[in-house]
C-alpha angles and dihedrals in degrees: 000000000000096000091060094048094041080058097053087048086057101056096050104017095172105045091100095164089055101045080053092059098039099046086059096058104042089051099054091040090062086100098051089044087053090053110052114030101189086075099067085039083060100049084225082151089064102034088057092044085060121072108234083223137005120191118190122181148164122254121202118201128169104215124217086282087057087249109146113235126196128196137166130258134204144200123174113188102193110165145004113169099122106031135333120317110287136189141100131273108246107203098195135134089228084057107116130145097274099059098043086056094051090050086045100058097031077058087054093070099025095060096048084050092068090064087232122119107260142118136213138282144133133184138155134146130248078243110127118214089188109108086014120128113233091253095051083047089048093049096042087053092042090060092042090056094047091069098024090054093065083059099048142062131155089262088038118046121338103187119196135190136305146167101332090006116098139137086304095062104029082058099049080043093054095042086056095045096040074051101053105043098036088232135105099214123140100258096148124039119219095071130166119265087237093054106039101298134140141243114251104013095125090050098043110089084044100041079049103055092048091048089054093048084058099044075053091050095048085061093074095021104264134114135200093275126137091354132161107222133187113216125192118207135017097231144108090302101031083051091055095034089064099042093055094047090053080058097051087050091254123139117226109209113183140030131184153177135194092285094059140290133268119222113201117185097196095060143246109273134186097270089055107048084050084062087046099054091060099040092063098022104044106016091030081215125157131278083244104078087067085085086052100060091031114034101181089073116093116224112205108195113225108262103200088196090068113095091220133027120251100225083073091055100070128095114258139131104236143025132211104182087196094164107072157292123332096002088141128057142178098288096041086057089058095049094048099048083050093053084059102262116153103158120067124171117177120227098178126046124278091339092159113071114234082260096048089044090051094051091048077052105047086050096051105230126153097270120173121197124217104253081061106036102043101038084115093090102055094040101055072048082059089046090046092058094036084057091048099053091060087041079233139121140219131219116261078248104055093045088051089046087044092045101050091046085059091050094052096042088056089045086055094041087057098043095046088042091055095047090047085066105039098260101115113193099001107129092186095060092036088055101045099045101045082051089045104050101040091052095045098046086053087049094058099040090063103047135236105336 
């Protein structure tokens, strides 16, 4: 195993996000790979290691100075075996090509997960929408769609949102690309309602990773009831994680955003995540304030000198990393697994370093990784088109019941693929296999391309 992914590291030896994904992957599929030999006769490790197309541009702005800006954009087209190209735009300073790889191929398996037919993509710029007015933000995005446009179609490649890309920026995005092509066809997901969009599609990562905690849960009889839950992030997906859990009868306990968490005992109700909401939604103010309007909540600043991070170091019974890749790592596993937590769905992508995912699998608890657990985004993507294609629309009921039934099917596919392989229990391996093994067999069926 060792020799096909040292292959992959030397062609892009600094590419560190992407090895990470990619070495998952290739160590819980050795079983698979044993067991059919006409897949390593095939390189298929190689072949899905390597994006079928990667586009990089440059993108000129003029800010609200009138200073020109460039800045760089990405689209990586990485598989298509099972349906067109499919993934969100990060606009982000930390974007680069590895982690879009790394997005890219994760979004491989978690979009053929779905059961749904598409394939895998990601893209995105180092541009930061953060401290931009919306019209530097409408002509930045402008000038990304007049080159992406030429890459994408609804049968070719459909991108989404991301981290700094909502319904702002997916409509500046559509009205570019509507410009530019002289046709109103359903090329981004993540639309608004008015124009073509879905119910339910900004709730819809978060509203996922809570439904698979509790498909976890109903493995050993329990529910989300009456559960203390730690929540990263106070974005898109943190904002939906906690609302779902206050249905499930859950109490979400802590938020945060790059500048530090807040960590609040009593709960966050209903009345404050509303606050929140338009705190980060409308006003794009920090996390902090929380401590302003409620007081009895406690704000810890990031220190950037601690070797963990202290949101992870409060009892609880579950954890939803909902931020981004690699925010725990080995030592915030431990102390989660000694404050009592024994579910963990990931909102985010690979949150949880490759140390911090081993010791969630050595003890045995209900961890879900993020190709499984937040599959929800990019499936009610898949409904939204679905809808589309039929210039139709479907009531806020029938997607979340759509919606739920995916994510217990995935759930399904995962427990039945680790057993399968002797690896009972074990999410990682479930996920990874049932990914693995849809998209490969497509890829085979349809020759060396």
């Amino acid at each position: 195993m060792s020799e096909e992914l040292d292959k992959i590291i030397a062609k892009d030896p600094d590419q560190k996000e992407f090895h990470q994904a990619v070495q998952e992957v290739i160590e819980t599929v050795q079983p698979v790979l044993d067991r059919n030999l006409e897949y390593r006769q095939a390189k298929i490790l190689e072949r899905l290691a390597e994006p079928e197309r990667v586009v990089i541009f440059r993108v000129p702005w003029v800010d609200d100075t009138g200073t020109v800006q460039v800045n760089r954009g990405y689209r990586i087209q990485m598989n298509s075996a099972i349906g067109p190209y499919k993934g969100g735009l990060r606009f982000h300073p930390s974007v680069n090509l590895s982690i879009l790889k790394f997005l890219a191929f994760e979004q491989v398996f978690k979009n053929a997960l779905t059961t749904l037919p598409i394939g895998g993509g990601k893209g995105g710029s180092d541009f930061d929408p953060k401290g931009k007015s919306d019209n530097e933000v409408m002509r930045f995005c402008q000038s990304f769609m007049c080159e992406l446009y030429r890459h994408i179609g609804t049968h070719t490649d459909v991108p989404a949102g991301d981290i700094g890309v909502g319904g702002r920026e997916i409509g500046y995005l559509f009205g570019q690309y509507k410009r530019l092509t002289n046709q109103f066809t359903p090329v981004l997901t993540g639309k608004g309602l008015d124009w073509g969009g879905s119910l339910i599609r900004p709730e819809a990562t978060g509203y996922g990773a809570v439904y698979f905690a509790a498909e976890m849960l109903t493995t050993r009889n329990g529910s989300m009831e009456d559960k203390i839950c730690l929540v990263s992030g106070s974005g898109n997906v943190a904002q939906y994680t906690v609302e779902k859990i206050l249905e499930l009868g859950g109490k979400a306990v802590t938020l945060s955003d790059s500048t530090g968490f807040i960590y609040d005992e009593r709960g966050i109700d209903r009345e404050k995540l509303a606050w929140v909401m338009e705190l980060k939604n409308i006003r794009r103010g920090r996390i902090k304030e929380y401590t302003e309007k409620y007081p009895e909540a406690v704000y810890t600043e990031t220190d950037a000198t601690l070797d963990y991070n202290p949101l992870w170091n409060i009892q609880a019974d579950c954890a939803f990393p909902s931020a981004t890749q690699n925010e725990i790592n080995a030592k915030d596993a431990s102390n989660l697994i000694e404050n009592g937590v024994f579910v963990i769905s990931e909102g985010a992508n690979m949150p949880s370093t490759p140390d911090a995912v081993d010791i969630f699998v050595d003890h045995k608890i209900l961890y879900a990784p993020g190709k499984a657990a937040n599959a929800g985004g990019v499936a009610v993507s898949g409904l939204e088109m679905s809808q589309n294609a039929v210039r139709g629309g479907w009531t806020r009921e029938k997607v979340d019941r759509r919606l739920q039934g995916i994510m217990k099917s995935i759930h399904t596919s995962c427990v039945d693929a680790c057993a399968e392989y002797g690896e009972k229990g074990n999410y990682v391996a479930g996920a990874n296999i049932a990914g693995f093994t849809k998209v490969v067999n497509a890829m085979l069926d349809q020759g060396l391309v």
